[in-house]
N, CA, C, O and CB atoms as a CASP TS submission, in Angstrom:
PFRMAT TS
TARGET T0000
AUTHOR 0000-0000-0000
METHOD Language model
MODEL 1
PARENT N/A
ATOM      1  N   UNK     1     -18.032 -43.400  93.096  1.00  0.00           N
ATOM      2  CA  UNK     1     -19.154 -43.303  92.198  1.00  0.00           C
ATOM      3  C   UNK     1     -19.710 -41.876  92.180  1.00  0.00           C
ATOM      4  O   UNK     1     -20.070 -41.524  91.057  1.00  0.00           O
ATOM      5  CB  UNK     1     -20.237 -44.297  92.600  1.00  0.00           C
ATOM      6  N   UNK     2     -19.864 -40.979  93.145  1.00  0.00           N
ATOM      7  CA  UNK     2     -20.325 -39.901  93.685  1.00  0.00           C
ATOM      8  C   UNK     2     -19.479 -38.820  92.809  1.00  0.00           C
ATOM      9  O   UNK     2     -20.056 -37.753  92.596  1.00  0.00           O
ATOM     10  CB  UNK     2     -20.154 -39.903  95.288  1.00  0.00           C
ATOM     11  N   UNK     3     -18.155 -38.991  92.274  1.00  0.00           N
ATOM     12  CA  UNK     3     -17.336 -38.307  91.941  1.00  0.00           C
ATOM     13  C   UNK     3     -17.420 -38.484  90.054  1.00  0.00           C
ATOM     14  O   UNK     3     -17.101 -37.628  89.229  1.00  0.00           O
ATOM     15  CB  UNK     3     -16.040 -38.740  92.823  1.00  0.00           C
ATOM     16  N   UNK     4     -17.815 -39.515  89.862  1.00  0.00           N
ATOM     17  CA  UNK     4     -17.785 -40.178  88.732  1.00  0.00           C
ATOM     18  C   UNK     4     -19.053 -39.678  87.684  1.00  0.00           C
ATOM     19  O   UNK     4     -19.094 -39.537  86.462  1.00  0.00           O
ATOM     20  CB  UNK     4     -17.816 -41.677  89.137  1.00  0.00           C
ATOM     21  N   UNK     5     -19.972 -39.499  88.674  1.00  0.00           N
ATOM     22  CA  UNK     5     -21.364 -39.034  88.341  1.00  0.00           C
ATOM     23  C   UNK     5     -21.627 -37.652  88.087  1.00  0.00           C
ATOM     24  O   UNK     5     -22.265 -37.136  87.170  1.00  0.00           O
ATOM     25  CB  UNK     5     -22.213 -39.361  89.339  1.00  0.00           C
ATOM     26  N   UNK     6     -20.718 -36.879  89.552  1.00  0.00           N
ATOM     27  CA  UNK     6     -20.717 -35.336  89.186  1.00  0.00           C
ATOM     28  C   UNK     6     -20.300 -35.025  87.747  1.00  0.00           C
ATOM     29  O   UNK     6     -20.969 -34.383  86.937  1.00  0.00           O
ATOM     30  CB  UNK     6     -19.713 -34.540  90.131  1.00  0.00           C
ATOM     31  N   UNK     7     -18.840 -35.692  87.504  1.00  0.00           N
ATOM     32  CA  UNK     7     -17.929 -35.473  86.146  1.00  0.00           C
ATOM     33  C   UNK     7     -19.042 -35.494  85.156  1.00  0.00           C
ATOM     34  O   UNK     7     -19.152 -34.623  84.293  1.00  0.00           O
ATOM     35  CB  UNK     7     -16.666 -36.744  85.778  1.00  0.00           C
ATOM     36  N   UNK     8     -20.225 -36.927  85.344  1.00  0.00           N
ATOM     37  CA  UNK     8     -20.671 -37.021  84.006  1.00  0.00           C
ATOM     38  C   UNK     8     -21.241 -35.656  83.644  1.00  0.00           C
ATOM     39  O   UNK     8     -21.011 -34.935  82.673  1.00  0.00           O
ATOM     40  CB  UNK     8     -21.701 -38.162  83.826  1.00  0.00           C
ATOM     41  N   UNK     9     -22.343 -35.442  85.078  1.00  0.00           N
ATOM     42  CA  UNK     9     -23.144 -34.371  84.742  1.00  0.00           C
ATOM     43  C   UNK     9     -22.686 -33.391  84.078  1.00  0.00           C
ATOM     44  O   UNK     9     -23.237 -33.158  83.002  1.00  0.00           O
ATOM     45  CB  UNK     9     -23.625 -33.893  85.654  1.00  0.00           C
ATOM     46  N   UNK    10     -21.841 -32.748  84.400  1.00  0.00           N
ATOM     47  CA  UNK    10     -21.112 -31.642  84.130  1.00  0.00           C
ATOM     48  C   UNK    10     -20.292 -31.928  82.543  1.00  0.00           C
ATOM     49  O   UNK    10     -19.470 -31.208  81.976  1.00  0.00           O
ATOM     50  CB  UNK    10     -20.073 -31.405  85.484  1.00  0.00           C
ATOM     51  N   UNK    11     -20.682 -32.814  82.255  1.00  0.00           N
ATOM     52  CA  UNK    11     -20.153 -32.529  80.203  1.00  0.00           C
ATOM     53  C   UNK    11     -21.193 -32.562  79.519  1.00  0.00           C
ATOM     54  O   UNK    11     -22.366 -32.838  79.769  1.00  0.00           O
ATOM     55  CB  UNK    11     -19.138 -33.805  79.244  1.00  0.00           C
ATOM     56  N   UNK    12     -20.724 -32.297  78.758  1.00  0.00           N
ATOM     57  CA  UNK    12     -21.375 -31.748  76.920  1.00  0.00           C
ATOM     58  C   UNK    12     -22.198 -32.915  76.385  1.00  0.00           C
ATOM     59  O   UNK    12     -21.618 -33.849  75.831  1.00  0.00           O
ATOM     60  CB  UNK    12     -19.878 -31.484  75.459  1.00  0.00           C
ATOM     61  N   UNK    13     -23.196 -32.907  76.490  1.00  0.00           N
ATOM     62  CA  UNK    13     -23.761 -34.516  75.357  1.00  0.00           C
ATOM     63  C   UNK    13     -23.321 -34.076  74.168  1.00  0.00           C
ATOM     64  O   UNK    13     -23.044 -33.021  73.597  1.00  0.00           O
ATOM     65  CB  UNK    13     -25.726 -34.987  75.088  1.00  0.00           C
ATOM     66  N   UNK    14     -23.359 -35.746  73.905  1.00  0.00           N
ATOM     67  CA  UNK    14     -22.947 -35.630  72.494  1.00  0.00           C
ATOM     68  C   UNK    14     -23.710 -35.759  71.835  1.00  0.00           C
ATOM     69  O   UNK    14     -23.578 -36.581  70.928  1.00  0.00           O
ATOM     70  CB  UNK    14     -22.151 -36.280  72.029  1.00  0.00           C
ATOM     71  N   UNK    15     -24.775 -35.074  71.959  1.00  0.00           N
ATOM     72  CA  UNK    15     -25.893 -34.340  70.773  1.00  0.00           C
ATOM     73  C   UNK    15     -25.511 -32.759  70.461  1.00  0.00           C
ATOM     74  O   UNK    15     -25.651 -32.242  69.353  1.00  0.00           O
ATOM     75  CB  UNK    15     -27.693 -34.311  71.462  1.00  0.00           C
ATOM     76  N   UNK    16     -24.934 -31.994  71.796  1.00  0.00           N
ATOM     77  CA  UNK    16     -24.412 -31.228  71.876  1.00  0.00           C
ATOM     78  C   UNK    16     -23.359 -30.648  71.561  1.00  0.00           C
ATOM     79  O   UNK    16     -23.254 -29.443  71.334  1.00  0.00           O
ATOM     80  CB  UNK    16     -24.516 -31.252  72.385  1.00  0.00           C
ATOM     81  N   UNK    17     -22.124 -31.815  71.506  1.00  0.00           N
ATOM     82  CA  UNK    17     -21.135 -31.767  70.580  1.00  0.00           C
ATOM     83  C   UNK    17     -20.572 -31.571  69.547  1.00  0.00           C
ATOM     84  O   UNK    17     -19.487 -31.084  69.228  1.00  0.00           O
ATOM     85  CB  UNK    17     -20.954 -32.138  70.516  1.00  0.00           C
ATOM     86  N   UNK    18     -22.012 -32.300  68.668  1.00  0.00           N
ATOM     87  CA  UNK    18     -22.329 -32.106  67.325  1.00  0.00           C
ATOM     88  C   UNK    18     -21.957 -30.634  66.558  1.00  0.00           C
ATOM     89  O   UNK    18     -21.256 -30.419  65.569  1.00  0.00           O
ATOM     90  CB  UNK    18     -23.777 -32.358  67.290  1.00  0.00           C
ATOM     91  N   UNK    19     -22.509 -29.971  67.188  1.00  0.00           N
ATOM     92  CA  UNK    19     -21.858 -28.725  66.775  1.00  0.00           C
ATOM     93  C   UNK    19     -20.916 -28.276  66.969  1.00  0.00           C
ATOM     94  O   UNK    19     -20.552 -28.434  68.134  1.00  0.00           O
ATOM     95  CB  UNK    19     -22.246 -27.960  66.949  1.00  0.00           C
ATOM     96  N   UNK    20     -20.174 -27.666  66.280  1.00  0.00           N
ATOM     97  CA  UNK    20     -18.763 -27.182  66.362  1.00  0.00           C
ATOM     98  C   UNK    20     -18.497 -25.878  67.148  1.00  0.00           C
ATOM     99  O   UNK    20     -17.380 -25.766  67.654  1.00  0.00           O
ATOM    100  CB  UNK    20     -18.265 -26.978  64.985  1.00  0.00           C
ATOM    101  N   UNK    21     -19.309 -24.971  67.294  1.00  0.00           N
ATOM    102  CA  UNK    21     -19.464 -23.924  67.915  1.00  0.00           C
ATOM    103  C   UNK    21     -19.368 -24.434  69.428  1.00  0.00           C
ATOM    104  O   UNK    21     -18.714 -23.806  70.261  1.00  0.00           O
ATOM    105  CB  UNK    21     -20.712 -23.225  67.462  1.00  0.00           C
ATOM    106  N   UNK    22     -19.986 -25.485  69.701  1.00  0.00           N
ATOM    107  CA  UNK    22     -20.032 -25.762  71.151  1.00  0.00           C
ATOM    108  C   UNK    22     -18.868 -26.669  72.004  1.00  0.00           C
ATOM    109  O   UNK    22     -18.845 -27.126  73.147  1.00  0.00           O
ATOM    110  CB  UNK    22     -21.316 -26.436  71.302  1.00  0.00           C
ATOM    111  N   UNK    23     -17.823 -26.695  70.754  1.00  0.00           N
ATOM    112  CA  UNK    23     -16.459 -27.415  71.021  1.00  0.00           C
ATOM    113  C   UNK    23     -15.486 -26.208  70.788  1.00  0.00           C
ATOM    114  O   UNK    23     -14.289 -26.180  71.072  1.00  0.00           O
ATOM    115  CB  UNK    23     -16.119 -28.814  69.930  1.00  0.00           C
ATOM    116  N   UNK    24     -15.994 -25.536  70.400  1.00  0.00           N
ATOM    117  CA  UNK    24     -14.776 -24.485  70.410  1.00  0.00           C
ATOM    118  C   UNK    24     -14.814 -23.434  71.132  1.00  0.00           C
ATOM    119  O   UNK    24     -15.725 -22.619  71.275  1.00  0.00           O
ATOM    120  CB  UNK    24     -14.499 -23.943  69.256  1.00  0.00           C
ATOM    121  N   UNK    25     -13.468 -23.492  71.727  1.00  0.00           N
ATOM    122  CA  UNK    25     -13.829 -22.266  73.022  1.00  0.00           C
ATOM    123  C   UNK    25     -12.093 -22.128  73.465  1.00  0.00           C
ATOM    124  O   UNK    25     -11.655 -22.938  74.282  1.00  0.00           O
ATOM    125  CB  UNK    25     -15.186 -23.047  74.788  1.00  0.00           C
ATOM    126  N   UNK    26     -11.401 -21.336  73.025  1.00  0.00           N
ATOM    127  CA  UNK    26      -9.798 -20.793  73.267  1.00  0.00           C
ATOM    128  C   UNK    26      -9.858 -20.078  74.549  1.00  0.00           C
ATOM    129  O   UNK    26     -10.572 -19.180  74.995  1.00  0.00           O
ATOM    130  CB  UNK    26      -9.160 -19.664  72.024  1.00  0.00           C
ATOM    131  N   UNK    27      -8.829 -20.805  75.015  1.00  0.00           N
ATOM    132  CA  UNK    27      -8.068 -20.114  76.161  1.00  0.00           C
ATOM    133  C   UNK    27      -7.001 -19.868  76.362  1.00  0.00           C
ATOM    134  O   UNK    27      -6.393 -20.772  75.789  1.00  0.00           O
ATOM    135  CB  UNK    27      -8.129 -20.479  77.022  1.00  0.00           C
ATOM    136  N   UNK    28      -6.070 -19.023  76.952  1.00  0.00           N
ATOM    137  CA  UNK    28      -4.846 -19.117  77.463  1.00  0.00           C
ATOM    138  C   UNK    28      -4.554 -19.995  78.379  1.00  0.00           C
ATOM    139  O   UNK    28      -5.379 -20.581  79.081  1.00  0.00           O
ATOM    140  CB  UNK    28      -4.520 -18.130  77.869  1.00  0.00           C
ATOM    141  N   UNK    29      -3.128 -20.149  78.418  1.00  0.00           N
ATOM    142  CA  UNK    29      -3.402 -21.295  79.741  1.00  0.00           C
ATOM    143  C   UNK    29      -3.306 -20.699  80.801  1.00  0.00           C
ATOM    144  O   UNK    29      -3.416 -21.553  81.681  1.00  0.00           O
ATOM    145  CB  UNK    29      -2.443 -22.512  79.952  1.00  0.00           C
ATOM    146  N   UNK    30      -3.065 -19.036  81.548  1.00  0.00           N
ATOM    147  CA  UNK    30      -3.675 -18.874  82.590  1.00  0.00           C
ATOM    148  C   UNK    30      -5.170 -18.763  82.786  1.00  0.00           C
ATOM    149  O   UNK    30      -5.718 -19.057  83.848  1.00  0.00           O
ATOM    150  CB  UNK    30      -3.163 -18.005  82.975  1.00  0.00           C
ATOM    151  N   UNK    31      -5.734 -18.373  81.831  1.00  0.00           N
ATOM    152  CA  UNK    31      -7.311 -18.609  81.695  1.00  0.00           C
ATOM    153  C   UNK    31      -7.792 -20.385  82.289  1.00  0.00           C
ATOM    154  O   UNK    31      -8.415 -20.807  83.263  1.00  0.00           O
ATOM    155  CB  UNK    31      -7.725 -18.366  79.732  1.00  0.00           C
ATOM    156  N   UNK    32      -7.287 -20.863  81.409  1.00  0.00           N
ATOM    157  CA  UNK    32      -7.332 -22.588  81.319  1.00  0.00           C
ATOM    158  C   UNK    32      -7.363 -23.050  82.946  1.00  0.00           C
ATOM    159  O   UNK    32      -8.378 -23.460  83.509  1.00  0.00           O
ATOM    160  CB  UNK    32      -5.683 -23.363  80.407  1.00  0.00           C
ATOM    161  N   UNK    33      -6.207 -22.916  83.500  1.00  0.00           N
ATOM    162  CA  UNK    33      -5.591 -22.987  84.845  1.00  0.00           C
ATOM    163  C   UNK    33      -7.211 -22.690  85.450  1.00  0.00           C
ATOM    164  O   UNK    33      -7.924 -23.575  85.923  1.00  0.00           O
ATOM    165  CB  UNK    33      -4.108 -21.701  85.243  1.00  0.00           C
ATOM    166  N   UNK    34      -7.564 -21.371  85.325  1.00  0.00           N
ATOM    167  CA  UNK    34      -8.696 -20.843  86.476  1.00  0.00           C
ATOM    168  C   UNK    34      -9.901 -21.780  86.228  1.00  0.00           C
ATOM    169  O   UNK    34     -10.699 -22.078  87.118  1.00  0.00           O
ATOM    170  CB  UNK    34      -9.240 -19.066  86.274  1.00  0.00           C
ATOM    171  N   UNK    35      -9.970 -22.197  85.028  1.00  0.00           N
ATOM    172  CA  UNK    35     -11.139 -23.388  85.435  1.00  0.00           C
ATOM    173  C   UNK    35     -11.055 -24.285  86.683  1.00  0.00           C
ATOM    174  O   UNK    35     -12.040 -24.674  87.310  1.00  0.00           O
ATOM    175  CB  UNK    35     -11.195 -24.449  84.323  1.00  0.00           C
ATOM    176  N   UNK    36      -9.665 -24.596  87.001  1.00  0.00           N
ATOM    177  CA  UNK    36      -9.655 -25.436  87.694  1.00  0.00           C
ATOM    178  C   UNK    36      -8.204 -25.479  88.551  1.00  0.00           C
ATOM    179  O   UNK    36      -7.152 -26.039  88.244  1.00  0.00           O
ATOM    180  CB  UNK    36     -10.032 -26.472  86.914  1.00  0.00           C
ATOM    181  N   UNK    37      -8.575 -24.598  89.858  1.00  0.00           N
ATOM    182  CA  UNK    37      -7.408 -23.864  90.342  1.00  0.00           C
ATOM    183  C   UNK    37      -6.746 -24.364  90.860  1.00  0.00           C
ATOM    184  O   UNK    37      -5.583 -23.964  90.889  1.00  0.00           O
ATOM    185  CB  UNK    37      -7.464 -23.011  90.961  1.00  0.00           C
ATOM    186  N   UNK    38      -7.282 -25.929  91.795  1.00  0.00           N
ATOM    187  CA  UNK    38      -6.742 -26.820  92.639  1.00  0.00           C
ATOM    188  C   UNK    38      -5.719 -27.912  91.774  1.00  0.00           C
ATOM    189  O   UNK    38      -4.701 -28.502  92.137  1.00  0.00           O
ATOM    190  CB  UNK    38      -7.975 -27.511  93.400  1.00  0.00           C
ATOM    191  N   UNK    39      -6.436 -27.908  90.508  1.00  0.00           N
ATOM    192  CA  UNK    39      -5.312 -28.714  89.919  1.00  0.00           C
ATOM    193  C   UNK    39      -3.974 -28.546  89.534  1.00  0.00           C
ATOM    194  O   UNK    39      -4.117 -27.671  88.680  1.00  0.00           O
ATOM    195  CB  UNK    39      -5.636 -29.057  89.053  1.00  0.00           C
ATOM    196  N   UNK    40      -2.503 -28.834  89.585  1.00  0.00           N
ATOM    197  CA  UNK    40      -1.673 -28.862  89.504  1.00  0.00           C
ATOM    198  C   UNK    40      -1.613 -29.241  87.987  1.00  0.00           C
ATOM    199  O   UNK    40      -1.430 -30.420  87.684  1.00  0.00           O
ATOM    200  CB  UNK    40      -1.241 -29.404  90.462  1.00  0.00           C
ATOM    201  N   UNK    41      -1.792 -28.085  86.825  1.00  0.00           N
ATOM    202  CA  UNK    41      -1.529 -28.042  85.190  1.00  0.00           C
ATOM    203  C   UNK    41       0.165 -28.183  85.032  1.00  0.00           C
ATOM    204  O   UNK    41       0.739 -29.094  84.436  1.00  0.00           O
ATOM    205  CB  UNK    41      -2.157 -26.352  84.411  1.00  0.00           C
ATOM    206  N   UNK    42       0.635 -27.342  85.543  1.00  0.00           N
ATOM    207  CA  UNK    42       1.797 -27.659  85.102  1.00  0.00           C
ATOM    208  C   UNK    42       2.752 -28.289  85.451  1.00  0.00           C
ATOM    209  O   UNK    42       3.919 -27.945  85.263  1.00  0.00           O
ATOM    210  CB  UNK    42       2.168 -27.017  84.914  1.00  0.00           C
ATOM    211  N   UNK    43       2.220 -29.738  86.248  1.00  0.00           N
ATOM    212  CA  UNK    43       2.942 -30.760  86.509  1.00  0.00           C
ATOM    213  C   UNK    43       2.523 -31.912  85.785  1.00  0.00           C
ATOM    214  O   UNK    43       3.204 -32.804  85.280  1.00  0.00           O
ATOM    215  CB  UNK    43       2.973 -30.959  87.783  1.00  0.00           C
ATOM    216  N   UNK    44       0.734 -31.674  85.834  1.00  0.00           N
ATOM    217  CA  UNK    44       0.211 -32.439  84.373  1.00  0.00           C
ATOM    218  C   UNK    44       0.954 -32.095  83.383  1.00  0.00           C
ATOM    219  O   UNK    44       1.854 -32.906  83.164  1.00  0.00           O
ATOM    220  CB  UNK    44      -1.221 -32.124  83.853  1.00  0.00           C
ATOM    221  N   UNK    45       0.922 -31.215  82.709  1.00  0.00           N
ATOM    222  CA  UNK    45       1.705 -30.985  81.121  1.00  0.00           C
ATOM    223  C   UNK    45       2.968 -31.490  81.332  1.00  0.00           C
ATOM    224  O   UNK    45       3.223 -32.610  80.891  1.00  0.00           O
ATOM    225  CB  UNK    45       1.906 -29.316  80.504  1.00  0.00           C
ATOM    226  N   UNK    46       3.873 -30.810  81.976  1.00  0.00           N
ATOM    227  CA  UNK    46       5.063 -31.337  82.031  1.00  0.00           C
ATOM    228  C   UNK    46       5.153 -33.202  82.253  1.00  0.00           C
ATOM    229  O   UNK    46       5.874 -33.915  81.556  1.00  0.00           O
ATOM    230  CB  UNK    46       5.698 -30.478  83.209  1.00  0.00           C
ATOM    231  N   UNK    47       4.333 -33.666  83.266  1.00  0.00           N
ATOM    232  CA  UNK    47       4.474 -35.378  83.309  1.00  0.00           C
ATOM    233  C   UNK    47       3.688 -35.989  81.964  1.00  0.00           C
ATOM    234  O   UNK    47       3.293 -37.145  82.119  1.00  0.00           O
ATOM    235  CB  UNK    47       3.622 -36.112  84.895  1.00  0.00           C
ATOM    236  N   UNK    48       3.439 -35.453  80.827  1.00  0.00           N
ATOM    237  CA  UNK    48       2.619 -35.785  79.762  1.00  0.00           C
ATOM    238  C   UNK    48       4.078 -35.822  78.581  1.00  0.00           C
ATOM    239  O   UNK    48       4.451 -36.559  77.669  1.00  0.00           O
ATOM    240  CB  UNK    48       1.158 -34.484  79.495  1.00  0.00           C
ATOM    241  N   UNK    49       4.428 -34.928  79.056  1.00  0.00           N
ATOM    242  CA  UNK    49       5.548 -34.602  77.796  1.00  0.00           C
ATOM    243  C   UNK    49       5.523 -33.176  76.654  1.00  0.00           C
ATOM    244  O   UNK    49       6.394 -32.788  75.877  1.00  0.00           O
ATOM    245  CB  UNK    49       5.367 -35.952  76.762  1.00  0.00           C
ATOM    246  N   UNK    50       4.513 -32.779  76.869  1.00  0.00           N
ATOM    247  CA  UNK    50       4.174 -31.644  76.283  1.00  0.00           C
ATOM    248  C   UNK    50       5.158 -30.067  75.996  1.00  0.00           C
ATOM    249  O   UNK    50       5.874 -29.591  76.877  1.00  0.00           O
ATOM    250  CB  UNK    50       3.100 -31.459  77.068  1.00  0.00           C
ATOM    251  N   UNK    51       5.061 -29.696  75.168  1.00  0.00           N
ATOM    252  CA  UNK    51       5.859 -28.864  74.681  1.00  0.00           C
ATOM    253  C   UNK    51       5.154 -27.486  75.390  1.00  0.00           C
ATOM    254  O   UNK    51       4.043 -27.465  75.918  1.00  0.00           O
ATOM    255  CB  UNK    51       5.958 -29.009  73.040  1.00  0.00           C
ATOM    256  N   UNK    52       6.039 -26.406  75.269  1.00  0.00           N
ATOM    257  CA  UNK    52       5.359 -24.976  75.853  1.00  0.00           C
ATOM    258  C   UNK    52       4.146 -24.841  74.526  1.00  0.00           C
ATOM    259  O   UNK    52       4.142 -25.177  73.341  1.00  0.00           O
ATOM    260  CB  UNK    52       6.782 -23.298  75.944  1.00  0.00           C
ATOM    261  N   UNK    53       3.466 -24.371  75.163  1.00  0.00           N
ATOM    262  CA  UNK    53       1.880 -23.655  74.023  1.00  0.00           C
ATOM    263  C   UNK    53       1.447 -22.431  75.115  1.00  0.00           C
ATOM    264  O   UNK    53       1.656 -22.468  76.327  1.00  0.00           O
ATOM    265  CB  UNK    53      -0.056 -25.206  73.735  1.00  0.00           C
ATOM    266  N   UNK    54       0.766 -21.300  74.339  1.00  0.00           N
ATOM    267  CA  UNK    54       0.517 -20.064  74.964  1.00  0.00           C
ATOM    268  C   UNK    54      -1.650 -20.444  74.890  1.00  0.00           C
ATOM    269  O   UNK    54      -2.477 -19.745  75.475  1.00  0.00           O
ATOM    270  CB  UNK    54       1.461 -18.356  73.743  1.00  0.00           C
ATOM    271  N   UNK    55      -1.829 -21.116  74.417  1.00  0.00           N
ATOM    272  CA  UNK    55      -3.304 -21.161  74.450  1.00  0.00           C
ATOM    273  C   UNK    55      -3.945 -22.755  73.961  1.00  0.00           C
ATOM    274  O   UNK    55      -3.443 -23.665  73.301  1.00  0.00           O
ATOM    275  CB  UNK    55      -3.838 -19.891  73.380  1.00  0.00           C
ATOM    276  N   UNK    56      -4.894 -22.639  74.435  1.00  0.00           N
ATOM    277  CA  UNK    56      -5.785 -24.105  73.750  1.00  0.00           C
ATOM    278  C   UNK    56      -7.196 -24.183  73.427  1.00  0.00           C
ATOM    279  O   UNK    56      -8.092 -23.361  73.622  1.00  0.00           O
ATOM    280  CB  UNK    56      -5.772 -25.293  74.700  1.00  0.00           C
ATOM    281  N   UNK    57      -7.219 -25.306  72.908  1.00  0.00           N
ATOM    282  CA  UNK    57      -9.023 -25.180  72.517  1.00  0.00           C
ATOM    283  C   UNK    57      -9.295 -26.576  73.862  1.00  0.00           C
ATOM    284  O   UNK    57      -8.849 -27.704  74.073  1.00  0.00           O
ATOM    285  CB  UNK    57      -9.682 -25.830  70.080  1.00  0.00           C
ATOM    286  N   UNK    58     -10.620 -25.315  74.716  1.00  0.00           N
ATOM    287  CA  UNK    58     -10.763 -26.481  75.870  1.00  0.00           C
ATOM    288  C   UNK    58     -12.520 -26.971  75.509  1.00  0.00           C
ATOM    289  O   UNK    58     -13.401 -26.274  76.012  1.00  0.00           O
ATOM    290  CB  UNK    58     -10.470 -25.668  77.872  1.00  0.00           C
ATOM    291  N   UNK    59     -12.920 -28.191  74.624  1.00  0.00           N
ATOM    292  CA  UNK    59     -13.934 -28.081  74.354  1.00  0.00           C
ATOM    293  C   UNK    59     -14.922 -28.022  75.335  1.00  0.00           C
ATOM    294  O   UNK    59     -15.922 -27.345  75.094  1.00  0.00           O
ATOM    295  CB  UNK    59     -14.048 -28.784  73.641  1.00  0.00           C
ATOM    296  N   UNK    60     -14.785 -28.832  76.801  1.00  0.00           N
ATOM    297  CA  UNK    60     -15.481 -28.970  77.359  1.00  0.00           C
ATOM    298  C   UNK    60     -15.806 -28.197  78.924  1.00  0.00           C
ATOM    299  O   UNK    60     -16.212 -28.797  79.919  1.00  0.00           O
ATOM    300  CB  UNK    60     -15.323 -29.995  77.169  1.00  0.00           C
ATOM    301  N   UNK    61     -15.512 -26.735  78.832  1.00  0.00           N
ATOM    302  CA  UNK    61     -14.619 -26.226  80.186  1.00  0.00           C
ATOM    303  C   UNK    61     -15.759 -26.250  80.843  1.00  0.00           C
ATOM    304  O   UNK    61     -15.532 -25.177  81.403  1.00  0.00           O
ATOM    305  CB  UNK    61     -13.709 -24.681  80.273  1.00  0.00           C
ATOM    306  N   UNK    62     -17.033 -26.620  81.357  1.00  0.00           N
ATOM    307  CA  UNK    62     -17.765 -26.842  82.443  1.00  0.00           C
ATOM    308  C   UNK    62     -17.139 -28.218  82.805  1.00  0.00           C
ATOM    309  O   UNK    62     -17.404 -28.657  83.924  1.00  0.00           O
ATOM    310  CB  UNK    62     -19.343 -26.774  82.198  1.00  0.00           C
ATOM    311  N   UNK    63     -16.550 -28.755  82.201  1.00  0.00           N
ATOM    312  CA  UNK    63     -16.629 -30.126  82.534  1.00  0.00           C
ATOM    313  C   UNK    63     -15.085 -29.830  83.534  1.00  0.00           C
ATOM    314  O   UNK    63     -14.956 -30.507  84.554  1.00  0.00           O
ATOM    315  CB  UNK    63     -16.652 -31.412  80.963  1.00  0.00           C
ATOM    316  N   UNK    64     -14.294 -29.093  83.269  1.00  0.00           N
ATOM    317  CA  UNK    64     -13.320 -28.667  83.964  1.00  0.00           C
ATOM    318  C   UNK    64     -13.427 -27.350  85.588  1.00  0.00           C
ATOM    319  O   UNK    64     -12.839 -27.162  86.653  1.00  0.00           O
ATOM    320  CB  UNK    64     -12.580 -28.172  82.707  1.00  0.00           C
ATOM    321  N   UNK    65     -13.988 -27.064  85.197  1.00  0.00           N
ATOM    322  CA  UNK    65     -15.150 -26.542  86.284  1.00  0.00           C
ATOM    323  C   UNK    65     -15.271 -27.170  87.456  1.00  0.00           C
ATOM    324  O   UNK    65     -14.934 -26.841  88.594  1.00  0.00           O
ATOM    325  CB  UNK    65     -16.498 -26.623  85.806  1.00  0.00           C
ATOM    326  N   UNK    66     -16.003 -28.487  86.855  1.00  0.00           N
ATOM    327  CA  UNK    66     -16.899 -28.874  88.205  1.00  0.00           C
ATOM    328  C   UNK    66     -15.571 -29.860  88.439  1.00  0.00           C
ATOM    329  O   UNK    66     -15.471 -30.242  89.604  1.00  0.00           O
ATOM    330  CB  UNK    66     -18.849 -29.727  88.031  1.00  0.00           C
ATOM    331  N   UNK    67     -14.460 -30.371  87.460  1.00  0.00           N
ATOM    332  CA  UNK    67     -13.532 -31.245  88.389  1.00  0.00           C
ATOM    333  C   UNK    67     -12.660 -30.382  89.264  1.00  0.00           C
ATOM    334  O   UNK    67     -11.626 -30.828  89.762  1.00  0.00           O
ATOM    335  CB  UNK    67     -12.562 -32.206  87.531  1.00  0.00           C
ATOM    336  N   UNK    68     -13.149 -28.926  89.488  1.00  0.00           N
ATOM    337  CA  UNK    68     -12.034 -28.413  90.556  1.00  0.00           C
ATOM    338  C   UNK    68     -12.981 -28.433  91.994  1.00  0.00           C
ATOM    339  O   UNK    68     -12.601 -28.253  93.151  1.00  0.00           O
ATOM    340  CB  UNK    68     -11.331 -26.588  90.115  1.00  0.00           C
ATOM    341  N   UNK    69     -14.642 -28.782  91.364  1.00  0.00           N
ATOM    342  CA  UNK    69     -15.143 -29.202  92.960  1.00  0.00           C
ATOM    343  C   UNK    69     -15.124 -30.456  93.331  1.00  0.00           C
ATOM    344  O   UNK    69     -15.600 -30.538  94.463  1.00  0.00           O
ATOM    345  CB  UNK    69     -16.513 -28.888  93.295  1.00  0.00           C
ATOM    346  N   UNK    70     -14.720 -31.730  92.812  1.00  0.00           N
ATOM    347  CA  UNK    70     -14.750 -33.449  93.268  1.00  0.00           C
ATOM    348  C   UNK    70     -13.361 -33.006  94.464  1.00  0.00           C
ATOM    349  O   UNK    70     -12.863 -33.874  95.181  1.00  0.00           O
ATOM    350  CB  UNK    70     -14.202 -35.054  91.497  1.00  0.00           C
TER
END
């Protein structure tokens, strides 16, 4: 629950969402990666099925943030 709760805190309401400015936010994916250093991305992508890409739109990167502290 403790882990579940941090996650919430740490995203975007969706009053906040609403705007488009506040969903858009490009990264590379070594950029991407440093949100969240402990996680293993490119075993995620690869076990997803995903094709190579050089960048992404990460709408919510606090929310990726705080899952590299749970």
């Amino acid at each position: 629950m403790e882990i579940e709760t941090a996650m919430a805190k740490s995203s975007t309401s969706r009053t906040d969402l609403r705007n488009p400015a506040n969903r858009y936010h490009i990264y590379t994916v070594g950029d991407f990666e440093k949100l969240a250093p402990d996680f293993d991305w490119n075993v995620y992508f690869s076990g997803i099925g995903i094709g190579h890409f050089d960048s992404l739109n990460v709408a919510t990167p606090d929310y990726f943030k705080a899952l590299d502290g749970c």
